[in-house]
C-alpha positions as CSV (number, residue, x, y, z in Angstrom):
1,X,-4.0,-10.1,-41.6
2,X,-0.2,-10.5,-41.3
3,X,1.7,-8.6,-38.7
4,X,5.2,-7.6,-38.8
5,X,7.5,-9.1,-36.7
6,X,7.8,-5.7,-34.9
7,X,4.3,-5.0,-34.3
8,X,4.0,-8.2,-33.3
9,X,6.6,-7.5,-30.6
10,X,4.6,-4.4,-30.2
11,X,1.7,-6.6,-29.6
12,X,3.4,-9.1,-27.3
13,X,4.4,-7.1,-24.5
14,X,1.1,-4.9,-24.4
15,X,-1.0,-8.5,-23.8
16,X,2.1,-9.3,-21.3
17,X,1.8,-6.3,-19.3
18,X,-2.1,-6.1,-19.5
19,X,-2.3,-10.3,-18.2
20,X,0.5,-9.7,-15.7
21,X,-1.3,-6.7,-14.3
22,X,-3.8,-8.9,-13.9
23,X,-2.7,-12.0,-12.3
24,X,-0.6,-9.9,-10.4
25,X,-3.6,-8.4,-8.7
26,X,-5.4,-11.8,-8.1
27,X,-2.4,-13.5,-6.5
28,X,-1.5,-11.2,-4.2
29,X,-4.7,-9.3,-3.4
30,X,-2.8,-6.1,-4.1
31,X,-1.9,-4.0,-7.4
32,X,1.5,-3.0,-8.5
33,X,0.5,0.2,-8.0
34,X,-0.6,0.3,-4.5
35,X,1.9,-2.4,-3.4
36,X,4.6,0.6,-4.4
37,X,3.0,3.1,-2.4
38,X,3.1,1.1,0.2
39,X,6.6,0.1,-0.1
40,X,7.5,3.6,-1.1
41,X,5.9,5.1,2.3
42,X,7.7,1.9,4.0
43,X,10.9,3.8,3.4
44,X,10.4,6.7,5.2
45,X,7.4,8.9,7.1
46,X,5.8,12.1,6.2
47,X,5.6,11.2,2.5
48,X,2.7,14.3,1.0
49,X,0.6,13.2,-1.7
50,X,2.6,14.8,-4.0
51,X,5.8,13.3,-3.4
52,X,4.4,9.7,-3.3
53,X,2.8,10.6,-6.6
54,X,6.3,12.2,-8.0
55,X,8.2,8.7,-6.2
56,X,5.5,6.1,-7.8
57,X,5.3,8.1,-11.3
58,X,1.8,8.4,-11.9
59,X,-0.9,11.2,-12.5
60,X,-2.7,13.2,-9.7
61,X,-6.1,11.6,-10.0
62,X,-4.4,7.8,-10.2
63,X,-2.6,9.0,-6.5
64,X,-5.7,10.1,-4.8
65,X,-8.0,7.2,-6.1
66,X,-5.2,4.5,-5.3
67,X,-4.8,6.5,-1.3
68,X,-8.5,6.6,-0.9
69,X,-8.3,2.6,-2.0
70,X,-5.6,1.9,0.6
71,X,-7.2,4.4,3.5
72,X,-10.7,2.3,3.1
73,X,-8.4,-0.9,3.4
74,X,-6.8,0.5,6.4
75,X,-3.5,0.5,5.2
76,X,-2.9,3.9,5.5
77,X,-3.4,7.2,7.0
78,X,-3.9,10.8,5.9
79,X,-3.3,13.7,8.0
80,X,-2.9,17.1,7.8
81,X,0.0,18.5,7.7
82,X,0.9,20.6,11.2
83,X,3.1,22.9,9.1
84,X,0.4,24.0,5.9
85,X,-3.1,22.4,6.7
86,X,-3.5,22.5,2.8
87,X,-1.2,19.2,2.5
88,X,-1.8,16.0,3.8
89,X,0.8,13.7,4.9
90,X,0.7,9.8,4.4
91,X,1.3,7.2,6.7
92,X,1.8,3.4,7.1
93,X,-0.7,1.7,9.6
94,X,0.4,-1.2,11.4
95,X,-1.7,-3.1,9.4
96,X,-0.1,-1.3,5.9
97,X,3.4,-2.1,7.6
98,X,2.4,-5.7,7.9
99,X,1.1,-6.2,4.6
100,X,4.6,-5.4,3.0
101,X,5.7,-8.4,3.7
102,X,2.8,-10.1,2.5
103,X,2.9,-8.8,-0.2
104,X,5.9,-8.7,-1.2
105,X,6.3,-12.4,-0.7
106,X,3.5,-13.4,-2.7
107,X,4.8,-10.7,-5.4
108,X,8.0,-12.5,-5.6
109,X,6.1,-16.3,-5.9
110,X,4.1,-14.4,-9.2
111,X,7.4,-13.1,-10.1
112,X,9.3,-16.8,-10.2
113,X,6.1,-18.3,-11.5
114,X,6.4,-15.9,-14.6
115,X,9.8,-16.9,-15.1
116,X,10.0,-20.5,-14.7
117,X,11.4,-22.3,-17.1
118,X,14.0,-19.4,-18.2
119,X,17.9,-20.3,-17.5
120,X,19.5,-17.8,-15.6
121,X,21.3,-16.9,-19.2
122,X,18.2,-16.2,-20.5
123,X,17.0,-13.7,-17.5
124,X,20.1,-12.2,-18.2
125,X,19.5,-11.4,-21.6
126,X,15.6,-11.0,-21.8
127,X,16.5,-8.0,-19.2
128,X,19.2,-6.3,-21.2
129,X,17.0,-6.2,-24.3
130,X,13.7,-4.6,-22.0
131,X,16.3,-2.4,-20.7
132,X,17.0,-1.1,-24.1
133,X,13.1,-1.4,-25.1
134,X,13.1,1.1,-22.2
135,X,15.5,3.6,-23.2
136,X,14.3,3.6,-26.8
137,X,10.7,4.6,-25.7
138,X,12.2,7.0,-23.4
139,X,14.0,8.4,-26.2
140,X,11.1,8.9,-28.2
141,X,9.8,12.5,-28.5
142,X,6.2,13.4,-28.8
């Protein structure tokens, strides 16, 4: 079977994101996901579970699975909010706070890893054309 040079394309990046997802999580112990959350509630305290799910962009169920994850881990905390006991509020541990860095370190050694070989020409324009890969499925209606 011969695939267009679109689907192709198509094909490319899913395989990219799906191995990347992958070998993201086995390098730094950590997925995307969660490594956001925790970065996200590195930026500020009192974060509900709402708003971290509204910040990070992903479904109710994914944000209570992935806290539950980081709670068990220790990395974070869930109390109750003093104002409406319904809501709980998210917190860094000390140990989430120090995992950040970690992290975000090994993160950025996957990152350059992905890249090497690519001038800085090429960065350039490999991100303007996933930029408009971006907008063009954001565009798209359905």
């Amino acid at each position: 079977m011969k695939f267009s040079e679109e689907e192709l394309i198509t094909r490319y990046l899913f395989e990219l994101n799906k191995q990347y997802m992958s070998k993201f999580e086995q390098c730094t112990g950590i997925s995307r996901t969660r490594l956001e959350i925790l970065r996200t509630l590195s930026k500020g305290d009192n974060f509900s579970q709402r708003e971290l799910q509204n910040k990070v962009n992903i479904d109710p169920a994914a944000i209570t699975r992935h806290l539950k994850q980081l709670e068990e881990q220790g990395m974070i905390v869930r109390r109750k909010n003093p104002d409406d006991n319904r809501f709980s509020l998210v917190h860094l541990t000390e140990k989430g706070k120090r995992g950040i860095g970690t992290f975000c370190e090994e993160k950025e050694r996957v990152t350059a890893d992905i890249l090497n070989g690519f001038s800085d020409q090429e960065k350039k324009l490999l991100l303007c054309m996933l930029k408009r890969l971006l907008e063009n499925v954001n565009q798209i209606n359905g």
